[in-house]
Chimera marker file (.cmm) of the C-alpha trace (Angstrom):
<marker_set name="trace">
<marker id="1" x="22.826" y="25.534" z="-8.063" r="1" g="1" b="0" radius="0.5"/>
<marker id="2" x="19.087" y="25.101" z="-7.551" r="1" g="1" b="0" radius="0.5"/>
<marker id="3" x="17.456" y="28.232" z="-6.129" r="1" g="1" b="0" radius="0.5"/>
<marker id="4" x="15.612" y="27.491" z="-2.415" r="1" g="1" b="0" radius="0.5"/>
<marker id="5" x="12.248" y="28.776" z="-3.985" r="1" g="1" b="0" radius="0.5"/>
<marker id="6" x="12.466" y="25.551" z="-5.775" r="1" g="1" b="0" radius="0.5"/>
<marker id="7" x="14.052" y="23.024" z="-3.893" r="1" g="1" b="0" radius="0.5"/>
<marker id="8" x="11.594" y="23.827" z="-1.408" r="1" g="1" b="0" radius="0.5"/>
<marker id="9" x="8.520" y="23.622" z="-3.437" r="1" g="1" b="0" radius="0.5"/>
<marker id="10" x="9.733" y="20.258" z="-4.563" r="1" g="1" b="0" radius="0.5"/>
<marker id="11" x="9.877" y="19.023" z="-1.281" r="1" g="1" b="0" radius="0.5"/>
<marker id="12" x="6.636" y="20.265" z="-0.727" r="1" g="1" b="0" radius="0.5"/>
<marker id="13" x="5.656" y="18.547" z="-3.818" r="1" g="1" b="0" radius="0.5"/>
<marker id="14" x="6.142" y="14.928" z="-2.623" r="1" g="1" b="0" radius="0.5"/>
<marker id="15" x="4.408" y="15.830" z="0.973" r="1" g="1" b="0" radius="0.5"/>
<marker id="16" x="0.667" y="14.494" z="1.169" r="1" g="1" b="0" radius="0.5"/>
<marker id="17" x="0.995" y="11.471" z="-1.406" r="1" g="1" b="0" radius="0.5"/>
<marker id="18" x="1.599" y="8.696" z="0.441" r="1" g="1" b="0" radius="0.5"/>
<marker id="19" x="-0.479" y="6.645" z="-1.626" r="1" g="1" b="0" radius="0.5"/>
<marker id="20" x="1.241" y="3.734" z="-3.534" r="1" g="1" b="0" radius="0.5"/>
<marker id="21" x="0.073" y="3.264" z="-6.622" r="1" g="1" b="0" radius="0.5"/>
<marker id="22" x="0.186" y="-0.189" z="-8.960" r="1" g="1" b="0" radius="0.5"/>
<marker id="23" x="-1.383" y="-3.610" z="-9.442" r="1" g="1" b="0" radius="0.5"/>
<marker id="24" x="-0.639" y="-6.404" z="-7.543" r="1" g="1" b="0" radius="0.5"/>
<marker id="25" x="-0.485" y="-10.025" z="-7.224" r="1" g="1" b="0" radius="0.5"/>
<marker id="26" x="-2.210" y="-11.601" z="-3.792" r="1" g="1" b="0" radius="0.5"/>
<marker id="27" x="-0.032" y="-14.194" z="-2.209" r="1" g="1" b="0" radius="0.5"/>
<marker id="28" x="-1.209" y="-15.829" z="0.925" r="1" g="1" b="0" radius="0.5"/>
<marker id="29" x="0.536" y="-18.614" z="3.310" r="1" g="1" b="0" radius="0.5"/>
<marker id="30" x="-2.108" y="-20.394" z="5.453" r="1" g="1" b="0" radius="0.5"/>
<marker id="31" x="-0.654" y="-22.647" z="7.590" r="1" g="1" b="0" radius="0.5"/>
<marker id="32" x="2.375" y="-22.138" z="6.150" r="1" g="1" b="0" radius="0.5"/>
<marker id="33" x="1.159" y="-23.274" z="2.543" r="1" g="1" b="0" radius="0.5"/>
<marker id="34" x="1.165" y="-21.332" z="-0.261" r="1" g="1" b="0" radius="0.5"/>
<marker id="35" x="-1.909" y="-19.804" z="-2.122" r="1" g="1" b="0" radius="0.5"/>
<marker id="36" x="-1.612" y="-17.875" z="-5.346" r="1" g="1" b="0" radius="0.5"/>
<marker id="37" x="-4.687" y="-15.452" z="-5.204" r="1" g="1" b="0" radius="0.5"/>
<marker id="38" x="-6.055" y="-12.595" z="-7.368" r="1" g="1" b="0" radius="0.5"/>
<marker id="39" x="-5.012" y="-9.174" z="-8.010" r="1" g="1" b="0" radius="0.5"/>
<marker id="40" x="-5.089" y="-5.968" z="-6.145" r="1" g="1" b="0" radius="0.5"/>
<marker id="41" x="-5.132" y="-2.840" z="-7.853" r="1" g="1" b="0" radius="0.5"/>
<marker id="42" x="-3.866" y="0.303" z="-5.251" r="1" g="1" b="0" radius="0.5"/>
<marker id="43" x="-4.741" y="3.992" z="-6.567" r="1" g="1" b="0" radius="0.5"/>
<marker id="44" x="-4.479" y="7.113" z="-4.890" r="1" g="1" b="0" radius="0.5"/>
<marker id="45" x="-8.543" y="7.106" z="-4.387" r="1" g="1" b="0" radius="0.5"/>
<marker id="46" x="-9.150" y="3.602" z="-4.191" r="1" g="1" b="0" radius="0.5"/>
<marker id="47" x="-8.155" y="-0.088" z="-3.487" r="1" g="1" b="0" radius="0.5"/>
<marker id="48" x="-9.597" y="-2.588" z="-4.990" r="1" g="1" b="0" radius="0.5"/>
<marker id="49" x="-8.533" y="-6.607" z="-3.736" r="1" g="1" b="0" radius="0.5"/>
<marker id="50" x="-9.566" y="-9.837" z="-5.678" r="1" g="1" b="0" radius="0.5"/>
<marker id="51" x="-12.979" y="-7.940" z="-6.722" r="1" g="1" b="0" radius="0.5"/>
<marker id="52" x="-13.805" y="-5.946" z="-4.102" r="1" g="1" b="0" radius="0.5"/>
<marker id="53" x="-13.471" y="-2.136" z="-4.077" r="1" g="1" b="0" radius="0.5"/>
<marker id="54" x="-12.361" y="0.333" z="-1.475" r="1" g="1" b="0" radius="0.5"/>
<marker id="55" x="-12.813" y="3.799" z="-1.426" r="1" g="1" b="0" radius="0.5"/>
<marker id="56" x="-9.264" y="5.615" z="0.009" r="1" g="1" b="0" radius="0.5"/>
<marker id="57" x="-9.639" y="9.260" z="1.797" r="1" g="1" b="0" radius="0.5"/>
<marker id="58" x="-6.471" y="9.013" z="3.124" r="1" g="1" b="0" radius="0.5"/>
<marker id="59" x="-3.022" y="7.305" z="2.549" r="1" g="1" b="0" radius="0.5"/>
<marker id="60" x="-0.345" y="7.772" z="4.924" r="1" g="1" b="0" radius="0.5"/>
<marker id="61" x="3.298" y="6.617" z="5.348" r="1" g="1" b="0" radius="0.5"/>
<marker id="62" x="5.380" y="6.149" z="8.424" r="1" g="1" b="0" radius="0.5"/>
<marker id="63" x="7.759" y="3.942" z="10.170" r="1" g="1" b="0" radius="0.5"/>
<marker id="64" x="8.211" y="1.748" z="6.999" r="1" g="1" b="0" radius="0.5"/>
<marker id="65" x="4.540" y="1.006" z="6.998" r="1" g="1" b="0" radius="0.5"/>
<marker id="66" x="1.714" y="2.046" z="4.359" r="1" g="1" b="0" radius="0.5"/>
<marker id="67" x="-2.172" y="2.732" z="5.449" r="1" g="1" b="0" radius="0.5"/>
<marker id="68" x="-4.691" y="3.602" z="2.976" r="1" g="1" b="0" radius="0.5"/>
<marker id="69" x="-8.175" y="4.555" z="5.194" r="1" g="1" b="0" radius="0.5"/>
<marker id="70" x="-11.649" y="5.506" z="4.698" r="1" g="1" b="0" radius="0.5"/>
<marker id="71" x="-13.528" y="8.472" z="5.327" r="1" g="1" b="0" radius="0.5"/>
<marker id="72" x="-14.459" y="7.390" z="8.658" r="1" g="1" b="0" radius="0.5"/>
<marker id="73" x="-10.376" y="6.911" z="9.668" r="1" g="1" b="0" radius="0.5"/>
<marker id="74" x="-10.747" y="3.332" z="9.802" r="1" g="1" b="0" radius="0.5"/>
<marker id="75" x="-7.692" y="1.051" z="8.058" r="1" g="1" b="0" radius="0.5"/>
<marker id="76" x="-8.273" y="-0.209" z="4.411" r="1" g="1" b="0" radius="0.5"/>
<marker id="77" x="-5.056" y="-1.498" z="3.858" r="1" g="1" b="0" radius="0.5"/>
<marker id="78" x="-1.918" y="-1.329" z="6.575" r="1" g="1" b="0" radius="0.5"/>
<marker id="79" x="0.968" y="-3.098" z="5.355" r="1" g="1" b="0" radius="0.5"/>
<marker id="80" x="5.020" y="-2.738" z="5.784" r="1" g="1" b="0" radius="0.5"/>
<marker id="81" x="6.317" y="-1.503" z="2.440" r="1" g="1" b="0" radius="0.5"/>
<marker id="82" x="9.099" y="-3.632" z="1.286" r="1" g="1" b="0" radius="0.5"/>
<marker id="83" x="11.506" y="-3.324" z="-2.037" r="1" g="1" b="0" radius="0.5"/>
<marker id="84" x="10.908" y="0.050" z="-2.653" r="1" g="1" b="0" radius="0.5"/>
<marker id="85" x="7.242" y="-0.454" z="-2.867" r="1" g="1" b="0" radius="0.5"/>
<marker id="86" x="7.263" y="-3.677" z="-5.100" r="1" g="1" b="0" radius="0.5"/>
<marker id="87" x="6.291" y="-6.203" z="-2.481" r="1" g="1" b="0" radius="0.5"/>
<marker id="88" x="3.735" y="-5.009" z="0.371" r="1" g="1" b="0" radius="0.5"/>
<marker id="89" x="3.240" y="-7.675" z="3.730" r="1" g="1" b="0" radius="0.5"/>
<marker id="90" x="-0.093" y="-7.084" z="5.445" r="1" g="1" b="0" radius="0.5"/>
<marker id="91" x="0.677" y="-6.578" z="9.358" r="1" g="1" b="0" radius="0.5"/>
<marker id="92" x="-2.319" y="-7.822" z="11.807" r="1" g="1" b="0" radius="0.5"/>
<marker id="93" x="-3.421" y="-11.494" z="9.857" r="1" g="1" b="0" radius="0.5"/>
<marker id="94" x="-1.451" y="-13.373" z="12.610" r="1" g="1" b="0" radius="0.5"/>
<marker id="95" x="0.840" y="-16.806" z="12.768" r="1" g="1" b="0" radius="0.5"/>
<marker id="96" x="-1.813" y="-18.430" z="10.923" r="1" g="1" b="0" radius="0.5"/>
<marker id="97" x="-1.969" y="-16.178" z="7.735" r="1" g="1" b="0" radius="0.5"/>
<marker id="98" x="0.242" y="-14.338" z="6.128" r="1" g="1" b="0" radius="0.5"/>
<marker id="99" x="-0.696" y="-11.994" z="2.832" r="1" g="1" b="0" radius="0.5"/>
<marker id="100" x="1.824" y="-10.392" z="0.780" r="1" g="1" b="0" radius="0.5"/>
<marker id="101" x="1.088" y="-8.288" z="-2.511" r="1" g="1" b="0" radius="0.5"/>
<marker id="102" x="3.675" y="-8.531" z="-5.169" r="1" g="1" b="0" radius="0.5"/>
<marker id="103" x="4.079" y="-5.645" z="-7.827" r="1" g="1" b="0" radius="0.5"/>
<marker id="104" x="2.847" y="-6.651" z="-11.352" r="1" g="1" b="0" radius="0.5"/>
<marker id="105" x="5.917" y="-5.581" z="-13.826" r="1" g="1" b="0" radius="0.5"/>
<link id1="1" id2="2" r="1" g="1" b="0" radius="0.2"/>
<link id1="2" id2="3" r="1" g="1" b="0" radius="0.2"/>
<link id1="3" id2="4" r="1" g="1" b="0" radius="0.2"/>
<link id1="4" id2="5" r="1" g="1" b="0" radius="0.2"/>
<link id1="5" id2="6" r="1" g="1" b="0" radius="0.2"/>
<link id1="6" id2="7" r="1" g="1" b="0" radius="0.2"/>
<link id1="7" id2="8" r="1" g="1" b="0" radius="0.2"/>
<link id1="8" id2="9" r="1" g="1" b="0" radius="0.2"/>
<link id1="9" id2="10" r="1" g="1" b="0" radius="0.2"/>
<link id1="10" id2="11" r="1" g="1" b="0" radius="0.2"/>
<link id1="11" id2="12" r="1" g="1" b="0" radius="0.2"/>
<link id1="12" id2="13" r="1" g="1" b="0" radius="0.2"/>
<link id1="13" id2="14" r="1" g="1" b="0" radius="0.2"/>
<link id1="14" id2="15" r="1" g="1" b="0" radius="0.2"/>
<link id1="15" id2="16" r="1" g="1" b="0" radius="0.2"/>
<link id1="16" id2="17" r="1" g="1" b="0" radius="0.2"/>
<link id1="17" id2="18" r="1" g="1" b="0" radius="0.2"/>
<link id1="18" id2="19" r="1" g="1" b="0" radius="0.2"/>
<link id1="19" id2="20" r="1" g="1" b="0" radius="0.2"/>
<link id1="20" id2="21" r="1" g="1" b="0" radius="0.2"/>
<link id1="21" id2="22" r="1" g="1" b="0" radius="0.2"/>
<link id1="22" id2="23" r="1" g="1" b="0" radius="0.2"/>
<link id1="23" id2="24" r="1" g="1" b="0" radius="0.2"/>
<link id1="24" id2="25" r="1" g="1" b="0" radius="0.2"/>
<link id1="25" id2="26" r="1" g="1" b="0" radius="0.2"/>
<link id1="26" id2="27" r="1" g="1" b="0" radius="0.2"/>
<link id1="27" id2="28" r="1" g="1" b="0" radius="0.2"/>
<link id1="28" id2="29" r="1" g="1" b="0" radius="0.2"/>
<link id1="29" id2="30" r="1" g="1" b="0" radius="0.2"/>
<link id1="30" id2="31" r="1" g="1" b="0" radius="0.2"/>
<link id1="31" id2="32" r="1" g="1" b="0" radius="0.2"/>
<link id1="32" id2="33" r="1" g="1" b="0" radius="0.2"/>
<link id1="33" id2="34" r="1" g="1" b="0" radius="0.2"/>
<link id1="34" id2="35" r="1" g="1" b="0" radius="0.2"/>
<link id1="35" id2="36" r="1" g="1" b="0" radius="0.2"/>
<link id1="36" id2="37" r="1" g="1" b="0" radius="0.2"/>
<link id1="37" id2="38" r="1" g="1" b="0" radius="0.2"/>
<link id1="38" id2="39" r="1" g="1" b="0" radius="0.2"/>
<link id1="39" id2="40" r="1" g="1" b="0" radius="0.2"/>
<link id1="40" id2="41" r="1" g="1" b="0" radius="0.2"/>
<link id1="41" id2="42" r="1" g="1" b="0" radius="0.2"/>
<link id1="42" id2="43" r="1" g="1" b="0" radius="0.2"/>
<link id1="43" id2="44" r="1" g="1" b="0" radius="0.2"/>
<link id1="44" id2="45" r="1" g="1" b="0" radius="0.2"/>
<link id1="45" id2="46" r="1" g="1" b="0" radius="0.2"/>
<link id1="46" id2="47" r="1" g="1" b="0" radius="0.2"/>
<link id1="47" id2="48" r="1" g="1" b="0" radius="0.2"/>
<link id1="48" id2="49" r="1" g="1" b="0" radius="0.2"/>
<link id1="49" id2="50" r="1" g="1" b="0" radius="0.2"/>
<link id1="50" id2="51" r="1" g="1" b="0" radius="0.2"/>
<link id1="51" id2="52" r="1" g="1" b="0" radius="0.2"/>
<link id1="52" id2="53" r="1" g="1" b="0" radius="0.2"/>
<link id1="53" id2="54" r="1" g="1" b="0" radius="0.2"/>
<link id1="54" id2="55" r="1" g="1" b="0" radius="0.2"/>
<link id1="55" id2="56" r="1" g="1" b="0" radius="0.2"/>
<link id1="56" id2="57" r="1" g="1" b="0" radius="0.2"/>
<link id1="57" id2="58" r="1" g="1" b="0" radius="0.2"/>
<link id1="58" id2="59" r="1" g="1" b="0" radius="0.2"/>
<link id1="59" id2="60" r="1" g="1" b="0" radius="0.2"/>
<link id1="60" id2="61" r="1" g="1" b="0" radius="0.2"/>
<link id1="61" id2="62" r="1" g="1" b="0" radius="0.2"/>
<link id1="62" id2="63" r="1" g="1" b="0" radius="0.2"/>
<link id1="63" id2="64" r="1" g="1" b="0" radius="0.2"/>
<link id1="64" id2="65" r="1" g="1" b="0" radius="0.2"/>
<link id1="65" id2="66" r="1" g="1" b="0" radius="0.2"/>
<link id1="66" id2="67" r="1" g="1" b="0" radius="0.2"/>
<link id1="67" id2="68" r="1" g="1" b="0" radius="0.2"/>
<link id1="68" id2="69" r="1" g="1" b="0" radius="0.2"/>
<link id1="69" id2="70" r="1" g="1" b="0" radius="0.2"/>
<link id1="70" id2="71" r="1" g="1" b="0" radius="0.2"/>
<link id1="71" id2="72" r="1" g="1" b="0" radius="0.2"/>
<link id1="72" id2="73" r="1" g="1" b="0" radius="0.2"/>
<link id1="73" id2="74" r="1" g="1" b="0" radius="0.2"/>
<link id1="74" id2="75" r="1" g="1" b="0" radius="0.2"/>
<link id1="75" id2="76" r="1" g="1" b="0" radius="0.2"/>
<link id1="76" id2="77" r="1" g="1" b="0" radius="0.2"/>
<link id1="77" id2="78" r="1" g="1" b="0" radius="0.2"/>
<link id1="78" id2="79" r="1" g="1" b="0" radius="0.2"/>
<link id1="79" id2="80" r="1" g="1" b="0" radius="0.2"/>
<link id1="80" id2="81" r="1" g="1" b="0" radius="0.2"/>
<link id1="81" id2="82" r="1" g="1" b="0" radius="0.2"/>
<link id1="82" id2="83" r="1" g="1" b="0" radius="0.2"/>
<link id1="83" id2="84" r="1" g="1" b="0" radius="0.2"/>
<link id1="84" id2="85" r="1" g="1" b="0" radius="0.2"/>
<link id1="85" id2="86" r="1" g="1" b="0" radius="0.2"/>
<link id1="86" id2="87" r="1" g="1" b="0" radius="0.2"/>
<link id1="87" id2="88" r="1" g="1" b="0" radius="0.2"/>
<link id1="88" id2="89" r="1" g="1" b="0" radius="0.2"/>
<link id1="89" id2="90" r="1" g="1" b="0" radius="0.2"/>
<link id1="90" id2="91" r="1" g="1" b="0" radius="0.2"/>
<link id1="91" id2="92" r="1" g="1" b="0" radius="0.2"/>
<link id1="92" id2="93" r="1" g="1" b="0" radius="0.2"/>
<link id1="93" id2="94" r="1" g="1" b="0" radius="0.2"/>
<link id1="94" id2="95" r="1" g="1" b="0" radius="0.2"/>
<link id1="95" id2="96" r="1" g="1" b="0" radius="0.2"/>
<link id1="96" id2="97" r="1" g="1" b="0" radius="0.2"/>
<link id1="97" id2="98" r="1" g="1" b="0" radius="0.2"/>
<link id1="98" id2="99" r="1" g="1" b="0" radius="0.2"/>
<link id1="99" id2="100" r="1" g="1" b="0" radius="0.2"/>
<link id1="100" id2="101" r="1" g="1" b="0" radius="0.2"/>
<link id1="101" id2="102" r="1" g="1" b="0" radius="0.2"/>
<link id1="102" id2="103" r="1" g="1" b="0" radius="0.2"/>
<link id1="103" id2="104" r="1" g="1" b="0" radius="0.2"/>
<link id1="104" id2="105" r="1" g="1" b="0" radius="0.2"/>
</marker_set>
C-alpha cells in the first residue's frame, strides 16, 4: 500500500503543468479544402507556429480545452485537446477555417 505522504505529493506533482508538450503538424480546412501547413512546436515556455515564436507564462487545462497565454493573460493558443493530446482543434477560427495540429510520432 502506498503511504498518503506520497500519494498525495504525487498528486500534487501533476498540478500546475498543464502545458502540452510536442511538435506538431498544421492542418487547415478553408472552405472546406484541405491545406497541409508547417509545424508547431508546443513547450512548457513557449509556442512556436510555422516560424513564429510565442512566449507561454501560463498553460492551463479545463473543460477538455488547452490555453497556453502570455504574460499579459491574453490567449496564445486555445484549442480542445483531442486523442489524449495527439491531435489539438483550434476553437474561435469560425465556419470558414478550421486548424487542427496533429502530433508528430
Amino acid at each position: 500500500m502506498i503511504p498518503l505522504t506520497l500519494a498525495f505529493a504525487a498528486l500534487l506533482t501533476g498540478c500546475g503543468n498543464d502545458a502540452i508538450e510536442g511538435t506538431f503538424q498544421v492542418q487547415s480546412t478553408v472552405m472546406g479544402m484541405k491545406i497541409k501547413g508547417g509545424q508547431a512546436v508546443l513547450k512548457s515556455d513557449s509556442v512556436t507556429i510555422e516560424g513564429d515564436k510565442f512566449v507561454v507564462d501560463e498553460w492551463e487545462q479545463a473543460d477538455g480545452m488547452v490555453t497556453a497565454r502570455d504574460k499579459d493573460g491574453q490567449a496564445i493558443l486555445h484549442a480542445r485537446v483531442l486523442e489524449n493530446g495527439d491531435r489539438l482543434e483550434m476553437a474561435g477560427e469560425g465556419n470558414l477555417l478550421n486548424v487542427t495540429l496533429v502530433r508528430v510520432k
